[in-house]
N, C-alpha and C positions, 0 to 999 in steps of 0.2 A: 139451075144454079143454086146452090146452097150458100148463106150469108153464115160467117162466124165475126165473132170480132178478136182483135189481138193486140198487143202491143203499141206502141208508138216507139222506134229506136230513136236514137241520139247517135251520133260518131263523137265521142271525146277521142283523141287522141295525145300523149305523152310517147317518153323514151320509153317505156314498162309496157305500157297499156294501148291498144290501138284496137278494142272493141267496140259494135252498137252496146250500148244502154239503155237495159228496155224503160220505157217511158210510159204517162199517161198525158192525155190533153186538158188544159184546162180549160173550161169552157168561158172565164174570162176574158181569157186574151189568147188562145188557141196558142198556147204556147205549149210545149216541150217538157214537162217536170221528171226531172229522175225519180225510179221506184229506190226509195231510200239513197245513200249515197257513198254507197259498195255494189261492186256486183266485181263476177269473174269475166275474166278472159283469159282462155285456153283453162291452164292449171295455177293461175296467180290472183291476187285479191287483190282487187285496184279502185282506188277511191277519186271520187268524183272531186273536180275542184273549188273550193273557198268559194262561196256567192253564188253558186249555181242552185238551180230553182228548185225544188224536190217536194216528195210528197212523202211524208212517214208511214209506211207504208211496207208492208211485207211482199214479196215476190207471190208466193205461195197465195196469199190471201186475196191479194190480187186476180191470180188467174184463178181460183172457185167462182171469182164473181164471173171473170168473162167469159167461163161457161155457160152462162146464159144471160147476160145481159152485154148491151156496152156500154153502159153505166157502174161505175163504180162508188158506192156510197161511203160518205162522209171521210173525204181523204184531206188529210191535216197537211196544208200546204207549208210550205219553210226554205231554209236555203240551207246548203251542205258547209259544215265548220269542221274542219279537223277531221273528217268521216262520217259525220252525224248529219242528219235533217233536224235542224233546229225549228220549230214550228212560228208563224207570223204571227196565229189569232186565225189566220183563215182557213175554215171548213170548209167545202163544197164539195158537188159530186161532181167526179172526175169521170175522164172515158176514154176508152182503148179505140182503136182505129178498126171500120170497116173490110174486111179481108174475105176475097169470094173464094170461092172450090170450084172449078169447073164441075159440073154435071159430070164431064168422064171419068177424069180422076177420082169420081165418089163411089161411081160405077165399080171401076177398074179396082180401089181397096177394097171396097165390098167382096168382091171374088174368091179372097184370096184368104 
């Protein structure tokens, strides 16, 4: 079995928006933090709501780390204003959630 690591989702849901939000964990309080506080669903831009926990933090930049780690370094924790991850003061290294691959299905890509 192959270990990767990935994401952590959220379900916000509204009238507009009814996507996961990929997330990272904080190792404080294992909590939930939104990657920034935008993301898509389907073909629309939907923003996370007022107070909610976030990390400033790029999608993109994010997933280079969890290409090889599940650690993600020095992510600028905050809460979501108007669209924005407003930052606390608090830095820490954050981390994406353990995700297995069957052995066949690595088999079975490999093939093909």
């Amino acid at each position: 079995m192959t270990f990767t690591y990935s994401l952590a989702f959220i379900l916000i849901s509204d009238l507009e928006c009814s996507c996961a939000v990929p997330s990272l964990l904080s190792p404080r309080n294992c909590t939930a933090y939104s990657i920034g506080c935008t993301y898509t669903c389907g073909n629309q831009s939907c923003t996370v709501g007022n107070g909610y926990p976030c990390y400033n933090l790029t999608l993109e930049a994010v997933m280079l780390q969890l290409n090889t780690s599940r650690t993600v370094k020095n992510c600028t924790a905050g809460v979501c204003v108007a669209g924005c991850c407003v930052p606390n003061g608090t830095v820490e290294d954050c981390f994406g959630v353990e995700a297995t691959e069957p052995d066949f299905l690595r088999e079975t890509s490999s093939l093909s």
